[in-house]
NUDREN-672764 format. One record per residue (C-alpha): residue number from 0; residue in one letter; z, y, x. Coordinates in nm, 3 decimals. Example, Ala and Ser with C-alpha at 12.3 -4.5 7.8 and 13.67 -1.06 7.14 Angstrom:
! NUDREN-672764
+-----+--------+---------+---------+---------+
! num ! residu !      c3 !      c2 !      c1 !
+-----+--------+---------+---------+---------+
!   0 !      A !   0.780 !  -0.450 !   1.230 !
!   1 !      S !   0.714 !  -0.106 !   1.367 !
+-----+--------+---------+---------+---------+
! end
This chain:
! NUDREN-672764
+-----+--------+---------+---------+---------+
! num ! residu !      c3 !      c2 !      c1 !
+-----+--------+---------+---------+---------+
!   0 !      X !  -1.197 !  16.628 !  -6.374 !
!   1 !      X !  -0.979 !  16.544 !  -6.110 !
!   2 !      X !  -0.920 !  16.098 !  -6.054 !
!   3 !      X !  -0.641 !  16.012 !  -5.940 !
!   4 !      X !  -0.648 !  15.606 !  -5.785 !
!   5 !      X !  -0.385 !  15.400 !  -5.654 !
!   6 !      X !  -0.315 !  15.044 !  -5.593 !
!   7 !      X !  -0.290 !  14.822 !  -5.941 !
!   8 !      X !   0.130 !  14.789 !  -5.981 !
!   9 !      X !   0.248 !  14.542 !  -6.216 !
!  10 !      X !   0.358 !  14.833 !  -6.519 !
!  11 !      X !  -0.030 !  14.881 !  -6.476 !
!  12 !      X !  -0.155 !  14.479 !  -6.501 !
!  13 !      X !  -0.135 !  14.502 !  -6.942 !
!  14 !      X !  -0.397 !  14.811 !  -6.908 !
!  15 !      X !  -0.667 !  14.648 !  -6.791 !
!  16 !      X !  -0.790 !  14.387 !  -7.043 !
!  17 !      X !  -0.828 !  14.632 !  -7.315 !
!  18 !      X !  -0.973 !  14.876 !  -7.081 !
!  19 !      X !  -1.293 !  14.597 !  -6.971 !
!  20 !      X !  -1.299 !  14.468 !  -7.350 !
!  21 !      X !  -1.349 !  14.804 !  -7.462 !
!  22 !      X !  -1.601 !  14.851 !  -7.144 !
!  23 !      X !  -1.792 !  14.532 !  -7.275 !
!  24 !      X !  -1.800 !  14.594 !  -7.615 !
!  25 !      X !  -1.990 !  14.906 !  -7.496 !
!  26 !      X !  -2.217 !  14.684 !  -7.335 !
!  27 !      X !  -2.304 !  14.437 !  -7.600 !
!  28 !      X !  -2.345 !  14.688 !  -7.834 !
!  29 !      X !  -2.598 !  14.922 !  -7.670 !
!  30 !      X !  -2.803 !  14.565 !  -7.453 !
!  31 !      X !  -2.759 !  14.281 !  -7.668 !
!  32 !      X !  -2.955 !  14.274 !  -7.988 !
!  33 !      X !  -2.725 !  14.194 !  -8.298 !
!  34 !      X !  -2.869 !  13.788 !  -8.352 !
!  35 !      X !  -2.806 !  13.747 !  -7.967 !
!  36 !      X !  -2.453 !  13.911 !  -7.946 !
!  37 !      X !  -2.206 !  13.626 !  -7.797 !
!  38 !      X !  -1.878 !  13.543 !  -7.947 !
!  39 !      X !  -1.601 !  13.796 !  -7.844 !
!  40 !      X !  -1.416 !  13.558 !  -7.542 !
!  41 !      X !  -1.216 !  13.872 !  -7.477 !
!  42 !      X !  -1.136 !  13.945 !  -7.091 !
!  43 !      X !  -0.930 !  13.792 !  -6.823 !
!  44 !      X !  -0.572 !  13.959 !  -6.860 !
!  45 !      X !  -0.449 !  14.198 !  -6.548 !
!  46 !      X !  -0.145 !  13.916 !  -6.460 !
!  47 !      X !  -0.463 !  13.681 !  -6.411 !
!  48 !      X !  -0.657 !  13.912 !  -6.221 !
!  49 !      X !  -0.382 !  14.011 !  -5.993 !
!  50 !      X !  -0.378 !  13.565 !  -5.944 !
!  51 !      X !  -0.673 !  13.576 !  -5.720 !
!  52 !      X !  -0.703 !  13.630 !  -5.344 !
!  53 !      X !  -0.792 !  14.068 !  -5.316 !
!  54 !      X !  -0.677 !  14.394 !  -5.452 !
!  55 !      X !  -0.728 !  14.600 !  -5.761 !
!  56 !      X !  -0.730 !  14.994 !  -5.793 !
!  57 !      X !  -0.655 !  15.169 !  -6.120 !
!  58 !      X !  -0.774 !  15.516 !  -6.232 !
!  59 !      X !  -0.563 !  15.777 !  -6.414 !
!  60 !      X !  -0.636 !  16.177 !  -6.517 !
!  61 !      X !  -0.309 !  16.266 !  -6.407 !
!  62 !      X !  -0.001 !  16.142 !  -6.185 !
!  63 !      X !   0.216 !  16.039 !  -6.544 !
!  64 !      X !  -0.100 !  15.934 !  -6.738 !
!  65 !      X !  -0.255 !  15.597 !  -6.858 !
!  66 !      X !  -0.467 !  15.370 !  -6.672 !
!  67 !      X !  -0.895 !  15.470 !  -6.757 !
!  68 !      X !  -1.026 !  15.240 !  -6.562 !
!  69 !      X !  -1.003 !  15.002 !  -6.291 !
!  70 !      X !  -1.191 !  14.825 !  -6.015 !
!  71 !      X !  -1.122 !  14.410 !  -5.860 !
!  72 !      X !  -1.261 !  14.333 !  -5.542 !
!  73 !      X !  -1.192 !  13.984 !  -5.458 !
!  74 !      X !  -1.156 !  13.831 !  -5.098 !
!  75 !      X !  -1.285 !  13.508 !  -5.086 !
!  76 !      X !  -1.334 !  13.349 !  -4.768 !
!  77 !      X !  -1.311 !  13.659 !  -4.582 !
!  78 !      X !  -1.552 !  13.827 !  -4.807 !
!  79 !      X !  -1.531 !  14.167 !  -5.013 !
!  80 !      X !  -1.712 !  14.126 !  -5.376 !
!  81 !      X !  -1.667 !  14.404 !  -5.603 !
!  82 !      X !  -1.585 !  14.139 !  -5.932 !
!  83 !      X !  -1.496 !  14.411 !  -6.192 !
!  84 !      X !  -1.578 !  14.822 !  -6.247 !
!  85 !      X !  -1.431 !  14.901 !  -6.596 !
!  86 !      X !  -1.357 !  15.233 !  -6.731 !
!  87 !      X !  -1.254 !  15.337 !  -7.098 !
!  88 !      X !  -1.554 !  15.422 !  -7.252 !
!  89 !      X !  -1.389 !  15.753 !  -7.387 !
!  90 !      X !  -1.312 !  15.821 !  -6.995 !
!  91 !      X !  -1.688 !  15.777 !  -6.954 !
!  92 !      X !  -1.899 !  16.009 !  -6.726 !
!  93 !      X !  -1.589 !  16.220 !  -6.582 !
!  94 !      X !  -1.618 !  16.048 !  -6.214 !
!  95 !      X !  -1.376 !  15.773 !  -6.357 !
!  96 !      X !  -1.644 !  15.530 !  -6.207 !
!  97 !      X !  -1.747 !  15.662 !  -5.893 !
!  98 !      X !  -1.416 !  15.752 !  -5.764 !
!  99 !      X !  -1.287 !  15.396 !  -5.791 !
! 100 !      X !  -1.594 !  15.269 !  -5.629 !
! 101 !      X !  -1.538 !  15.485 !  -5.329 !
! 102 !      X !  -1.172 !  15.385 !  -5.321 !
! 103 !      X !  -1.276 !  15.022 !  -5.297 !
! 104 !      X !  -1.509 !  15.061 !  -5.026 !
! 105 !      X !  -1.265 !  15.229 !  -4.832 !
! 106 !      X !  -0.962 !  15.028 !  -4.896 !
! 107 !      X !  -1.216 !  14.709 !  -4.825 !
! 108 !      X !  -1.323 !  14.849 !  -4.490 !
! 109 !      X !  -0.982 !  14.883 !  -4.423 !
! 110 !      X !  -0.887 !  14.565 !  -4.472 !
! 111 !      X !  -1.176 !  14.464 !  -4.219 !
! 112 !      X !  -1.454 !  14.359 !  -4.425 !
! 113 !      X !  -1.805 !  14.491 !  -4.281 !
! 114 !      X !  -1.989 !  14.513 !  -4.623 !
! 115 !      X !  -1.913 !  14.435 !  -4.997 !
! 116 !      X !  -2.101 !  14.283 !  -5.222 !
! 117 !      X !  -2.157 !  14.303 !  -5.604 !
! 118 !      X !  -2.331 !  14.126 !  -5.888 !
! 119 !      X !  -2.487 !  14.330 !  -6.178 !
! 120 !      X !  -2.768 !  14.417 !  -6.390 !
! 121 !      X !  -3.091 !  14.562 !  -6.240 !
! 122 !      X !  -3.213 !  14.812 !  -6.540 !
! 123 !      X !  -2.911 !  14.910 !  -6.701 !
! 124 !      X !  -2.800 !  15.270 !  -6.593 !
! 125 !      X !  -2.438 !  15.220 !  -6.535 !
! 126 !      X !  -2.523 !  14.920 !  -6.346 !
! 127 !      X !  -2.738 !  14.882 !  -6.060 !
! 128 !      X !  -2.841 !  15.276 !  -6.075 !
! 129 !      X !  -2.527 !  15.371 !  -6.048 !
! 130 !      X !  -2.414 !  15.184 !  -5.762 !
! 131 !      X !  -2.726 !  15.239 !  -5.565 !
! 132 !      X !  -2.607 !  15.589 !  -5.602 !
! 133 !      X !  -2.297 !  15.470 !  -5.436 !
! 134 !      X !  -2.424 !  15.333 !  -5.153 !
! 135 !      X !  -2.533 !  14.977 !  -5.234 !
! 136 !      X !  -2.847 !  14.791 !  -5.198 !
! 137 !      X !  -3.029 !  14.469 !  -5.353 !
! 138 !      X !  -2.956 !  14.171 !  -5.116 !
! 139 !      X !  -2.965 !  13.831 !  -5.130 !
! 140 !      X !  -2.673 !  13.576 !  -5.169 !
! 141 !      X !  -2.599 !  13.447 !  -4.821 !
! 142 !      X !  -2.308 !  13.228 !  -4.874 !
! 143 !      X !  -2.168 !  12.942 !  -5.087 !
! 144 !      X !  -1.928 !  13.211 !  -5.299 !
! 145 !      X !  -2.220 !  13.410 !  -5.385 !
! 146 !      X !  -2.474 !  13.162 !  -5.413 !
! 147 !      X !  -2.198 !  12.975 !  -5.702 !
! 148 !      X !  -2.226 !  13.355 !  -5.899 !
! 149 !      X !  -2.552 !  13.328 !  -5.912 !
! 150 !      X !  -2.514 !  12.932 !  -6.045 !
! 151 !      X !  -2.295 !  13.083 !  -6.290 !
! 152 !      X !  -2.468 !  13.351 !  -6.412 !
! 153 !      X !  -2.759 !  13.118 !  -6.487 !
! 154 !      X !  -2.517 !  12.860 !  -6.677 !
! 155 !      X !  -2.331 !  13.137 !  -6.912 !
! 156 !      X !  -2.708 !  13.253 !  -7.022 !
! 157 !      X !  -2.657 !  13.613 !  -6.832 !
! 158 !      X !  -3.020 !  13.665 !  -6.743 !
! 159 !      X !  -3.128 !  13.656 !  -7.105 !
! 160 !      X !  -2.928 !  14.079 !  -7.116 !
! 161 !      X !  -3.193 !  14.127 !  -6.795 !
! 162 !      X !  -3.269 !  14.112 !  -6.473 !
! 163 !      X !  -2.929 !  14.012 !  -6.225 !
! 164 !      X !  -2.939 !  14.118 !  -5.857 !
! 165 !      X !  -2.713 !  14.148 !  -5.653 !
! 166 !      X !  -2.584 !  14.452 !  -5.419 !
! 167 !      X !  -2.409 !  14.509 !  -5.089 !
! 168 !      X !  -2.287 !  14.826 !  -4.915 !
! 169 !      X !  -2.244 !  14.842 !  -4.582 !
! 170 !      X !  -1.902 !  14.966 !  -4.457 !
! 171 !      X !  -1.783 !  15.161 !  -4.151 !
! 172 !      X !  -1.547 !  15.020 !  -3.880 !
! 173 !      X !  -1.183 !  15.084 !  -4.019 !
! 174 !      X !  -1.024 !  15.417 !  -3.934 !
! 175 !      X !  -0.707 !  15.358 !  -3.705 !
! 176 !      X !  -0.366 !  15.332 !  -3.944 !
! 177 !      X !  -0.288 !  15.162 !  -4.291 !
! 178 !      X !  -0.498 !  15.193 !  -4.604 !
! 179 !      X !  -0.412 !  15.499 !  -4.803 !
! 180 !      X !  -0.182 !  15.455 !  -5.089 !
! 181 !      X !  -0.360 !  15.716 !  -5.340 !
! 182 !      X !  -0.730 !  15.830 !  -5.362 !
! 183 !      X !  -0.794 !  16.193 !  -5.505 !
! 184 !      X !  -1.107 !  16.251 !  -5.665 !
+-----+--------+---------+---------+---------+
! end
């Protein structure tokens, strides 16, 4: 199945809500036991997302297709932190995932940034698995931005789905030239 990834434009920012609340929903339904399943809060629209300091990448099967999935990395403070991997659960397992992932780390070392960091769940497949697969690695929060996630995490009741950890992938030096404008997968 061939990927096709490009920058997030705004025809694309409406896509991407529906695309993590169906990505969610997947979650909470195969995790979180039925009593224990939270309120739907529904997620963060794509306008919203595109708001905060970083860059998004979307995923589509073909050059004229819909958006599957998409990836956020936000830059805080001169950091890279992969915020958001969501793909259409019906897009599931085709490379959707992985492809976006790679685009991020090399449109972040592009943009400078040494390493990039993540927040997840330890045991769940699609989670901590699968980025380990791409390259990431448990690591401790070693700066005010990450050490706040963690703060977070604790105060929405996160750890009660499982272990959180969080990952970081070291990236190369930036090749000479601009980031690419489209990833093929």
């Amino acid at each position: 199945m061939t990927t096709l990834v490009s920058h997030a434009v705004d025809d694309d920012l409406p896509a991407l809500a529906p695309i993590e609340d169906a990505a969610d929903r997947l979650f909470v339904d195969t995790y979180v036991p039925e009593a224990e399943r939270p309120e739907w809060y529904g997620a963060p629209s794509g306008h919203q997302r595109a708001s905060a300091p970083g860059f998004m990448l979307v995923a589509r099967e073909s050059a004229d297709g819909p958006v599957v999935g998409f990836v956020h990395v936000l830059e805080p403070a001169g950091l890279a932190h992969l915020e958001q991997l969501s793909v259409l659960p019906e897009h599931g397992r085709r490379g959707h995932g992985r492809a976006l992932v790679e685009a991020a780390l090399s449109e972040a070392a592009a943009r400078g940034h040494r390493a990039i960091t993540l927040r997840t769940y330890a045991e769940i497949p699609f989670n901590a698995p699968f980025y380990r697969s791409c390259g990431f690695e448990v690591s401790q929060p070693g700066s005010p931005f990450l050490r706040r996630l963690v703060e977070a995490e604790r105060e929405q009741g996160l750890m009660r789905y499982g272990t959180r950890v969080q990952m970081t992938a070291h990236l190369p030096s930036p090749d000479a030239g601009s980031p690419a404008d489209q990833w093929v997968a």
